[in-house]
C-alpha positions in Angstrom: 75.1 50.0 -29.5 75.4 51.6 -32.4 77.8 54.1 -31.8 80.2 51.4 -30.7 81.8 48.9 -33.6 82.4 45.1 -32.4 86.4 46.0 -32.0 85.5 48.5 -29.4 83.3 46.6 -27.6 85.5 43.5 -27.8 88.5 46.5 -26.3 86.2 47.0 -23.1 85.6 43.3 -22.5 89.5 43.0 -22.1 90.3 46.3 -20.5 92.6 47.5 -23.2 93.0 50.9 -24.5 91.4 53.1 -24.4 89.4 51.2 -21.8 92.2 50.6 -18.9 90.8 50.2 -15.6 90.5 53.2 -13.8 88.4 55.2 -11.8 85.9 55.9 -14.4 86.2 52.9 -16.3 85.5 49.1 -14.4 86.9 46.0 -14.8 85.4 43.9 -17.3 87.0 40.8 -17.5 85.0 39.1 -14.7 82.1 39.5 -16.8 81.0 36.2 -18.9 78.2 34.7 -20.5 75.8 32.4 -18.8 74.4 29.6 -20.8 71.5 26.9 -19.8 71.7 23.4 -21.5 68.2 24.9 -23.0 69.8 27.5 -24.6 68.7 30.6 -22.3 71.6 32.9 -22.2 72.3 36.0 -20.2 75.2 37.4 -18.7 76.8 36.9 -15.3 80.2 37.9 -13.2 82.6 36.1 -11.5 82.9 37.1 -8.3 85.2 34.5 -6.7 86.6 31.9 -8.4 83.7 29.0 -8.0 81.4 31.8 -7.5 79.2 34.5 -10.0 75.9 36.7 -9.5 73.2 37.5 -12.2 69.8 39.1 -12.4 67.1 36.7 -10.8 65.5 37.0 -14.0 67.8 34.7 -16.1 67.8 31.9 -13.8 63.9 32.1 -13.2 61.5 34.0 -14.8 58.2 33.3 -12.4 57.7 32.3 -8.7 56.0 29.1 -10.2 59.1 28.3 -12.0 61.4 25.6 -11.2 64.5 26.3 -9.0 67.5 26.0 -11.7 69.5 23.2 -11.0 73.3 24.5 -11.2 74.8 21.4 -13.3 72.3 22.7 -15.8 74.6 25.9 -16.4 77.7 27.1 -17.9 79.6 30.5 -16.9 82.0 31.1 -20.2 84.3 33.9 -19.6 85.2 36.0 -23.6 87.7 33.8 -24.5 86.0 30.7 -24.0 82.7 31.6 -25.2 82.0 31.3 -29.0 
């Protein structure tokens, strides 16, 4: 996003201000990255705490394709991930 600098982005991960949770403004901080040992990355939210959801699309891109086997993948929430 270009109207957005990397600070304020990084503010909106981590729900600080001016991006406090509230009505109009989620909670972030479930969201993570999700990285494949073959380097496909997308992102991914934690939902429980052994448990996240993503678009189909990252785990498998055609019917034809492989199922993803889970040991395969890492979920790294923004402190973790560099």
């Amino acid at each position: 996003m270009d109207s957005q600098s990397w600070t304020e982005h990084a503010l909106l991960g981590e729900n600080k201000t001016p991006y406090e949770q509230s009505n109009l403004i989620p909670d972030f901080r479930s969201v993570g990255a999700l990285l494949s040992d073959n380097g496909i990355l997308g992102t991914a939210t934690l939902i429980a705490p052994d448990t996240i959801i993503t678009a189909a699309h990252v785990l498998k891109n055609r019917t034809k394709d492989p199922l993803p086997t889970p040991s395969d993948w890492k979920f790294i929430l923004y402190y973790d991930f560099e």
